[in-house]
C-alpha positions in Angstrom: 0.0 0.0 0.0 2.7 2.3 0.8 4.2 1.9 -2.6 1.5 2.6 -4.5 0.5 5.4 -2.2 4.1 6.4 -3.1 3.5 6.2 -7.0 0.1 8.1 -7.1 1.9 11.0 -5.4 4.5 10.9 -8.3 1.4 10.6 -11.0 -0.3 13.7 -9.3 3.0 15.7 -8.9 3.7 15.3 -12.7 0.0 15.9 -13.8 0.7 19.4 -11.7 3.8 20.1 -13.8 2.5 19.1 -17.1 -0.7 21.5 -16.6 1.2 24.1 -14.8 -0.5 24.0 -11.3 2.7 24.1 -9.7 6.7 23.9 -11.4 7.9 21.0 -9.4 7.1 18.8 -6.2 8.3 20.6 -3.7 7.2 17.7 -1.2 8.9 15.1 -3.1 12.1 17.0 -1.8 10.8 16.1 1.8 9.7 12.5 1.6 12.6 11.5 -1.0 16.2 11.1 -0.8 16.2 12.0 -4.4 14.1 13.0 -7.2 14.4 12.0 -10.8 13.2 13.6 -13.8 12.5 10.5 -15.9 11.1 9.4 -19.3 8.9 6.2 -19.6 7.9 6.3 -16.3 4.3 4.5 -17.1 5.9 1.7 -18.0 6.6 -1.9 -16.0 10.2 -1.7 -16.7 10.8 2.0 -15.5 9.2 0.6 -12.3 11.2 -2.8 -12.1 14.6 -0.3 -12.7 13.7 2.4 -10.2 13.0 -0.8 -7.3 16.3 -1.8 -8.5 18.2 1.5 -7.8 16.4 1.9 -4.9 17.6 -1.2 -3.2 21.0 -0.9 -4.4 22.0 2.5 -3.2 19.7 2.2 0.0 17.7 5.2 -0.8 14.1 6.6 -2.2 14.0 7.9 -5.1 10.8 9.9 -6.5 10.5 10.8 -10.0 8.7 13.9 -12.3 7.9 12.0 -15.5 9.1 14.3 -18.7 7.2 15.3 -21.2 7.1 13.0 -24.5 7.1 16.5 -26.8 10.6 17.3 -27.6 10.0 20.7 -27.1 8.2 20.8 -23.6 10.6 18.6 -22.2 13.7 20.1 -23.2 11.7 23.6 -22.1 11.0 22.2 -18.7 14.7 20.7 -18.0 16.3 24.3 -19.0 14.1 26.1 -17.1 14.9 24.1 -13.8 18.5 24.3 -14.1 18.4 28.1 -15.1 16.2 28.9 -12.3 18.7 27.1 -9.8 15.2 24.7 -8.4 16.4 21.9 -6.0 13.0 20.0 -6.4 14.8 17.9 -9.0 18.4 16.9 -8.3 19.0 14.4 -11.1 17.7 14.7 -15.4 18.0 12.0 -17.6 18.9 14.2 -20.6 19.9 13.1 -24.3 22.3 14.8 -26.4 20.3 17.7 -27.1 19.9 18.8 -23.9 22.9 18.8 -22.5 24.1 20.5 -25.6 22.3 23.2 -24.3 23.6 23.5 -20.7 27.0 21.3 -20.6 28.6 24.8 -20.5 26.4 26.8 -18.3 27.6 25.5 -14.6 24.5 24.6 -13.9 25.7 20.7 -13.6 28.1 18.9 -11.1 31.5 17.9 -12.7 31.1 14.2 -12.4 34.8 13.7 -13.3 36.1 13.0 -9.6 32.6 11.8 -8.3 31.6 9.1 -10.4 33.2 9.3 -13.8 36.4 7.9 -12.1 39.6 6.9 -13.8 39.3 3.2 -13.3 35.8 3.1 -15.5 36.1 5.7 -17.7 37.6 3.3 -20.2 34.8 0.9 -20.1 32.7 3.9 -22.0 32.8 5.2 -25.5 35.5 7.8 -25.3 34.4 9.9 -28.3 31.0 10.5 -27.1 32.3 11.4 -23.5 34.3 13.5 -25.6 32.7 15.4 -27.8 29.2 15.2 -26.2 29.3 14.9 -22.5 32.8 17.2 -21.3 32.4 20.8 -21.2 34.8 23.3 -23.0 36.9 23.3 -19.6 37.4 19.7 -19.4 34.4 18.7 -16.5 32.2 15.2 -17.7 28.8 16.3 -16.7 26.7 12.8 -17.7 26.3 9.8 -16.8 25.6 7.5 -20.0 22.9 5.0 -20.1 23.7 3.4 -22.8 25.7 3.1 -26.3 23.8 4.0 -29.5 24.8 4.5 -33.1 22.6 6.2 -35.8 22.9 2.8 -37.9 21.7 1.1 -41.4 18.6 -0.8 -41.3 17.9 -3.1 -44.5 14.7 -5.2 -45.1 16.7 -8.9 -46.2 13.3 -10.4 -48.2 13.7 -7.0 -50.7 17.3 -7.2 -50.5 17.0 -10.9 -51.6 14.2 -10.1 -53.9 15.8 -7.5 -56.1 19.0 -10.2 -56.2 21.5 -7.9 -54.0 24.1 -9.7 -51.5 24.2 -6.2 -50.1 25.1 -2.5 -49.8 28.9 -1.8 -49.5 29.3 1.5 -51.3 27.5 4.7 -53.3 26.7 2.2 -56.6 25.0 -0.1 -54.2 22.8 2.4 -52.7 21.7 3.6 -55.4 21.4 0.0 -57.3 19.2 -0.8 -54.4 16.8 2.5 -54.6 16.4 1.7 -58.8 15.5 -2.3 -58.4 13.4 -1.1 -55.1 11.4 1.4 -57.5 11.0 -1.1 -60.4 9.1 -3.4 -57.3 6.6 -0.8 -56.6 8.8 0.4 -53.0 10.7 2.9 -51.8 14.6 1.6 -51.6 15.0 4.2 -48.9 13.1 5.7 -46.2 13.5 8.1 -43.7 12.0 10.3 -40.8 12.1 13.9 -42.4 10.1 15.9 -39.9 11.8 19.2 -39.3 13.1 18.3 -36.1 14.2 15.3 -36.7 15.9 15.3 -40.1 18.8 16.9 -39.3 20.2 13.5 -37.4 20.0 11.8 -41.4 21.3 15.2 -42.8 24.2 14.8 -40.3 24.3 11.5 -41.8 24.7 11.9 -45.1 27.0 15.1 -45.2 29.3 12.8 -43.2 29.3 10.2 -45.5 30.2 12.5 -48.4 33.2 13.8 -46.4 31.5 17.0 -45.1 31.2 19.1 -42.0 27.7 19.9 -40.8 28.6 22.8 -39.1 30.4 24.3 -42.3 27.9 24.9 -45.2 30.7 26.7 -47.2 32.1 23.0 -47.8 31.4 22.1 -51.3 30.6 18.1 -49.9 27.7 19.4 -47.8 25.9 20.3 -50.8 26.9 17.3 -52.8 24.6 15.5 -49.6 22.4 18.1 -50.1 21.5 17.3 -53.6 21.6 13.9 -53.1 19.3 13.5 -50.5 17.0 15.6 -53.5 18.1 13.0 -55.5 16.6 10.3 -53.7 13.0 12.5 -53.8 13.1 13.4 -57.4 13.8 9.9 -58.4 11.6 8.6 -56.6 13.4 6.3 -54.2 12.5 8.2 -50.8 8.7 9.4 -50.6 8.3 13.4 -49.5 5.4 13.3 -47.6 8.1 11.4 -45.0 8.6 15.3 -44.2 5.8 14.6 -41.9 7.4 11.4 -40.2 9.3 10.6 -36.8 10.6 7.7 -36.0 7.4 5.9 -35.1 5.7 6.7 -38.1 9.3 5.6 -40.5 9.6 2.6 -38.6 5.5 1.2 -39.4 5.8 1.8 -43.1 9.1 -0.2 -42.8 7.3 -2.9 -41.4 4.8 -2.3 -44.1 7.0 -3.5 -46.4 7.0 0.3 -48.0 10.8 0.2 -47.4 13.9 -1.3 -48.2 16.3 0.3 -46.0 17.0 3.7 -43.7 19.0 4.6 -41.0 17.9 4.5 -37.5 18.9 4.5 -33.4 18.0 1.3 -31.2 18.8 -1.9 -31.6 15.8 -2.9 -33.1 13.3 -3.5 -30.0 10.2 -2.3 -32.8 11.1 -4.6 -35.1 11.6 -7.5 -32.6 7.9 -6.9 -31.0 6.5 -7.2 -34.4 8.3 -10.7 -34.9 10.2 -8.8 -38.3 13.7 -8.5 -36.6 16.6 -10.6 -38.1 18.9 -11.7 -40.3 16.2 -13.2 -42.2 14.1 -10.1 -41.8 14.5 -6.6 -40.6 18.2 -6.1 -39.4 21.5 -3.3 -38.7 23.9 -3.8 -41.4 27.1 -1.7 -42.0 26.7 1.7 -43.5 28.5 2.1 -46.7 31.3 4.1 -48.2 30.5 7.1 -50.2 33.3 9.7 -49.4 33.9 8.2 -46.1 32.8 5.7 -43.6 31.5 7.0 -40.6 28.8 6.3 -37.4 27.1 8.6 -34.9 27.0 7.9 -31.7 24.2 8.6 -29.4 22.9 8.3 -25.4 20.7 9.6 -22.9 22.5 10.2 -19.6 22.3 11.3 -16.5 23.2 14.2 -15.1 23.0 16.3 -11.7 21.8 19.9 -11.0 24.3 21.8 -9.5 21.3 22.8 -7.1 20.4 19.7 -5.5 20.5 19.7 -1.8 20.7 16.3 -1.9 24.1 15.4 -3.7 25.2 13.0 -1.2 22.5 10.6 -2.2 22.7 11.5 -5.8 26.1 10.5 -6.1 25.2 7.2 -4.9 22.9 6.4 -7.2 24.8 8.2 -10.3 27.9 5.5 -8.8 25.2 2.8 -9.1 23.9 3.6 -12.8 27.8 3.9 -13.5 28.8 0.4 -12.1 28.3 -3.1 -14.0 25.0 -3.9 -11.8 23.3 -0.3 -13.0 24.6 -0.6 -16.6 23.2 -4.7 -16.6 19.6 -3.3 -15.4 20.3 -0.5 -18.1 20.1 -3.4 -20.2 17.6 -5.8 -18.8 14.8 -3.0 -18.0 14.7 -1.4 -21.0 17.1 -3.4 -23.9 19.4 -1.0 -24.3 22.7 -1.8 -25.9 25.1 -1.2 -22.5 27.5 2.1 -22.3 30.3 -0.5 -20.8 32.1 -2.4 -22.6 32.7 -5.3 -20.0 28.9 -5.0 -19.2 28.3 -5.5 -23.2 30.8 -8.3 -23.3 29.6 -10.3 -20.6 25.9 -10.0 -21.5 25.7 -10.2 -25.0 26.7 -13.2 -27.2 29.2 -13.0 -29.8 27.2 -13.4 -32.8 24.4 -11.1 -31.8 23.6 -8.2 -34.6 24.3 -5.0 -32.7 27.6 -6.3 -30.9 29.4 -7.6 -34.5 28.4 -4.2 -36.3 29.4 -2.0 -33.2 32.5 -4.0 -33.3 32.9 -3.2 -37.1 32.6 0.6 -36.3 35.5 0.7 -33.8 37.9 -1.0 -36.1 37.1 0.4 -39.4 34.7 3.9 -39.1 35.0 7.5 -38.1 33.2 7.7 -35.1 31.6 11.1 -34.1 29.1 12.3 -31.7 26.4 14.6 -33.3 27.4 18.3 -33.6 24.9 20.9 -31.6 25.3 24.6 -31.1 24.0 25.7 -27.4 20.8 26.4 -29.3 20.0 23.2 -29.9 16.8 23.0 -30.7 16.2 26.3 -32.5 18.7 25.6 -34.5 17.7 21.8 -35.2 14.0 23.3 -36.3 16.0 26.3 -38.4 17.8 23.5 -40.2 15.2 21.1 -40.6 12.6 23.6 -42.1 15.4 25.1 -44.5 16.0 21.3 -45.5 12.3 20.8 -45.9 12.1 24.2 -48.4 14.8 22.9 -50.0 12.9 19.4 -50.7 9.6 21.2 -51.5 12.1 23.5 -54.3 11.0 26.9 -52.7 14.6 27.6 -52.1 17.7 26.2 -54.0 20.5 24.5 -52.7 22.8 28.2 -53.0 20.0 29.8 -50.6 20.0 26.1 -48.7 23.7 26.4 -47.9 23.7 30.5 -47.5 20.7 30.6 -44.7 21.8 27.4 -42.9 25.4 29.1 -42.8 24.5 32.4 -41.3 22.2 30.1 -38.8 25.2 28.8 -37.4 27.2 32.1 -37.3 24.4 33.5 -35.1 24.4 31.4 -32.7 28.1 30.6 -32.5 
């Protein structure tokens, strides 16, 4: 009884946040050793995880569950580290939030805390790197897990147009023309102006350019390829509309025979279509250059918190193998530790041989953000979109998406 008296509080607190009634639970400070703001807290998993945590480190935790709108949430998690509010002392944050803040002081330097010398090199060091350390050399996150913006290919169309597979430029575009002359899409993608700019990234790193120079001649050769695609006919427009969930159905459809994606495939797996046999990751392919993004959500702690003691003990926990496995096990993410990965993951699995295949033979990068993150992902993404719908050309593409960057730089 006293658990789910415990839970209804959360549900109530979060209702208030989401409608405004009050900015955070100031109570939850009082009957909490630590409060959380958390995504997917509805679900059975989120609650078999937080039992976990709570156990191991010997404390209780509450949690404020996020918004699921991009916008709100990220809104809502700048607005409580700006306004210096201890009702929350630890965010689970992806990449484009703490863009947005990793340079404001408004998070603990985690380097001495938890992100220790003796397992820092169990995580990816280019995405601590370039995504989680500050300009003055402080690791402000936590990661939860390892992701890579990867190839997905459906193996019945790849078999049925007679490829073995897609190694290079020609055998993209091979694919796209024998997908066409089947009635499908050979490529498909989620184009919706906030979320385009992660297969922009994509392909302007695969053609050897720099997303955050749009004076380099191999940005627009992505540019105009990705146009390509549309005016051929191999990617549908009306994906400008798309996220992730809505890409992902028509791939199960059968409306598409490959597009890149993050996760390992959980989607895909629930609808019985995951496999080598089936829908599966496969190894991106040289155009200019071979190269992966990487990706997480992590944790990280307000500078704010009264409660920093406790927090450290949990962010050690989430850190350590145990945290990382029920990383894994709760929610099937593809572990941020290498040992963790190795000892819980069989050889032949999918994701583990292709992330293996990226650390030997790819250019791994974390995604580049300006501080603005998000008004300069939507600036980008409804430029691109302009660009696809031809009320701008690629010259005014490349000119407007340039001074974007040089205004917030």
């Amino acid at each position: 009884m006293k658990q789910i008296k415990k839970r209804i509080k959360c549900i109530v607190l979060a209702c208030g946040v989401l409608l405004g009634l009050f900015p955070y639970p100031a109570q939850a400070v009082e009957e909490y050793d630590l409060v959380i703001y958390a995504i997917n807290t509805e679900t059975q998993q989120f609650e078999e995880w937080l039992s976990a945590a709570e156990r191991s480190c010997g404390i209780r935790i509450g949690y404020v569950a996020a918004p699921s709108d991009t916008d709100t949430r990220q809104q809502k998690f700048t607005t409580v580290l700006s306004a210096g509010d201890s009702a929350i002392d630890i965010l689970y944050s992806n990449d484009e939030m703490i863009s947005t803040v990793k340079d404001t002081g408004w998070l603990v330097d985690l380097s001495g805390l938890v992100m220790t010398e003796d397992i820092l090199p169990f995580f990816d060091q280019v995405y601590i790197h370039e995504m989680i350390t500050s300009a003055d050399g402080q690791i402000i996150a936590v990661p939860s897990y390892k992701g890579a913006f990867s190839l997905w290919i459906n193996q019945q169309i790849l078999d049925k147009v007679g490829m073995s597979g897609i190694d290079d430029l020609d055998d993209f575009e091979q694919f796209c023309r024998l997908c066409k002359e089947q009635g499908i899409y050979g490529y498909g993608g989620a184009w919706e102006k906030t979320y385009v700019f992660n297969e922009l990234m994509q392909f302007v790193g695969m053609f050897g350019g720099d997303y955050l120079d749009w004076t380099n001649p191999a940005n627009r050769r992505a540019l105009e390829f990705m146009k390509k695609m549309v005016d051929e006919d191999w990617t549908p427009i009306d994906q400008v509309a798309d996220k992730y969930e809505q890409r992902d159905q028509k791939f199960l459809d059968g409306r598409y025979g490959m597009g890149f994606g993050w996760g390992t495939g959980t989607d895909f797996e629930k609808a019985g279509m995951l496999g080598n046999d089936a829908i599966h990751m496969t190894n991106t392919p040289l155009f200019e250059k071979r190269i992966v993004l990487v990706d997480s959500w992590c944790y990280v702690l307000n500078a704010a918190s009264k409660h920093q003691d406790a927090a450290v003990k949990f962010l050690k926990w989430e850190a350590s193998q145990e945290g990382e496995t029920y990383e894994y096990e709760c929610f099937g993410r593809y572990p941020a530790r290498s040992d963790v990965a190795r000892d819980l993951i069989d050889e032949d699995d999918m994701v583990r041989q292709t992330y293996a295949n990226y650390e030997e033979r790819y250019d791994i990068h974390g995604r580049k953000m300006l501080p603005e993150t998000l008004d300069f992902i939507s600036v980008i993404g409804a430029l691109f979109q302009k660009y696809i719908f031809d009320v701008i050309t690629v010259e005014e593409f490349c000119k407007s998406a340039q001074e974007a960057i040089e205004a917030r730089q």
